[in-house]
N, C-alpha and C positions, 0 to 999 in steps of 0.2 A: 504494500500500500504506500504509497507516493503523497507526501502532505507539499499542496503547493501553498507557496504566499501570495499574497496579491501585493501589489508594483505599492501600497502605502504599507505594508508589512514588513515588506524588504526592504524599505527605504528606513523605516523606524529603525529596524535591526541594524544596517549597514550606520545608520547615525549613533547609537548606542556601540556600537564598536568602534568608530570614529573617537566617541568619548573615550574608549578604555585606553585606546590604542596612543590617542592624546596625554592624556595621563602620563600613562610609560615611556613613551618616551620624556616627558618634564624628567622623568623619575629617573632614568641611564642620564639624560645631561646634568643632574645636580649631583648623581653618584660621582660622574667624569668630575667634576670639581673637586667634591671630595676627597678622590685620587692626587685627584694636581694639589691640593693643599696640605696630601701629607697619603703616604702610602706605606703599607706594611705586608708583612708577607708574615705565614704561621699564626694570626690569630685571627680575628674577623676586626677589630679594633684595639688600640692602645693610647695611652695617657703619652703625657708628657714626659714621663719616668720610664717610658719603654713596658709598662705591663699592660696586658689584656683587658680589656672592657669591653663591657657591652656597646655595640657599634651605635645605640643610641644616646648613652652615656657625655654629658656635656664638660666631661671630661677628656671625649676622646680627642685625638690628637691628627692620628693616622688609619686609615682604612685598607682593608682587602677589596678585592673585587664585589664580592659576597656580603662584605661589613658597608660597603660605599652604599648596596642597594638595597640593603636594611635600614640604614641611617637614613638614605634619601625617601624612604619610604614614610619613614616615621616623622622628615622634617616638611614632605610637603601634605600630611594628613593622611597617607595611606591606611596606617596603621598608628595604633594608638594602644596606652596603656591605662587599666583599669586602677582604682585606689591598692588593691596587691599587686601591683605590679605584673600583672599578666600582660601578656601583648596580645591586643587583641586588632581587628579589622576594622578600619572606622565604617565602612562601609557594603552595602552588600555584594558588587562587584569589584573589592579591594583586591582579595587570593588572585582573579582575573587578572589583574594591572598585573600583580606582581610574577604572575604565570608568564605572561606576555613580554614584561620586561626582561626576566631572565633567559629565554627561549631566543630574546631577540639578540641576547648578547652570546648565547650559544649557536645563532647562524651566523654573528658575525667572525666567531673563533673559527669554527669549522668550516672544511671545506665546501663549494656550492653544493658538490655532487654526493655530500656526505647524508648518511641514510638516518633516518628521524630515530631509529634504535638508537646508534651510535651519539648524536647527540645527546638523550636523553639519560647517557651515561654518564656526558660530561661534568665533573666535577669542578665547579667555578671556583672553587675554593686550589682544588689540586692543580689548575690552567694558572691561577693567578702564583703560587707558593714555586712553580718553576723558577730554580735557582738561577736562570738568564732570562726572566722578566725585568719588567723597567715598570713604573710609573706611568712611561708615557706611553708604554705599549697598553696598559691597562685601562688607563683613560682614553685614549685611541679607538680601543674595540669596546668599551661602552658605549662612547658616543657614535660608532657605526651602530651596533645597537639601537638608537636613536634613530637614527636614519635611514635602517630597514621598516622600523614603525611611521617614518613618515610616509616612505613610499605606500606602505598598505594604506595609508590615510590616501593618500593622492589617488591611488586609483578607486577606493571606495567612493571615494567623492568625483569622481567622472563617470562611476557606475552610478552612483545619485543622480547625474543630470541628465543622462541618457534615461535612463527611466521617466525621470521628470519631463524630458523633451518630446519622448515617444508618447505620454498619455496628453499633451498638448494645454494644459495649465487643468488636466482632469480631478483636481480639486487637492492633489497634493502640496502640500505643504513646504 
């Protein structure tokens, strides 16, 4: 059984992923900053004294790849924390952002023709702790990360106006 949408169905959904896809990337470019303002390898974050912290800790100093996108998640509302200290989702498509953000800095790492198995094995944490990583190579393929999400913005949004042009101003929005 085949469930088809109709041309305002599809368009809602494709703007609804436009948001998420919006988001994540904000979210890999303030990581990428993160990076460029202090980077670490073997912990997810650290202080000023060189020890481990939570990568949302206003403490922290320096980020991993993994800690930059936890931090940035936490600083631009993705995620939030409850009066114990839980970390919880501000929102109901937050895990989404953050699914999307990380996915998109694991086809920036791998190669095009690499198979969706093999990235989903990649360990962002064991990509970034490579003892001939840089900084800039991390912030680098964050913010290509970014910019595989605009591209899916960009064509979602020429798939929105072709439907929009094809129904002739049929009451879409």
């Amino acid at each position: 059984m085949t469930l088809l949408l109709t041309d305002t169905e599809l368009v809602a959904k494709l703007r609804t992923l436009i948001d998420i896809d919006l988001t994540a990337a904000r979210l890999l470019d303030c990581a990428a900053v993160k990076v460029e303002q202090g980077w670490t390898a073997g912990a997810n974050a650290r202080d000023g004294l060189g020890e481990p912290v939570q990568p949302h800790d206003p403490n922290a100093r320096c980020w991993c790849a993994h800690g930059a996108i936890n931090a940035a998640a936490h600083r631009i509302g993705v995620t939030c924390h409850d009066e114990a200290g839980q970390l919880l989702f501000a929102e109901e498509e937050s895990g989404i952002v953050l699914d999307r953000a990380r996915l998109a800095v694991r086809l920036a790492i791998e190669r095009p023709a690499a198979s969706m198995l093999a990235m989903s094995g990649l360990s962002l944490a064991k990509w970034n702790d490579k003892p001939t990583r840089t900084a800039g190579a991390v912030a680098a393929k964050l913010r290509a990360g970014a910019a595989k999400l605009r591209l899916t913005i960009e064509r979602a949004q020429r798939r929105i106006a072709e439907i929009e042009a094809a129904s002739c101003g049929g009451g879409l929005v």
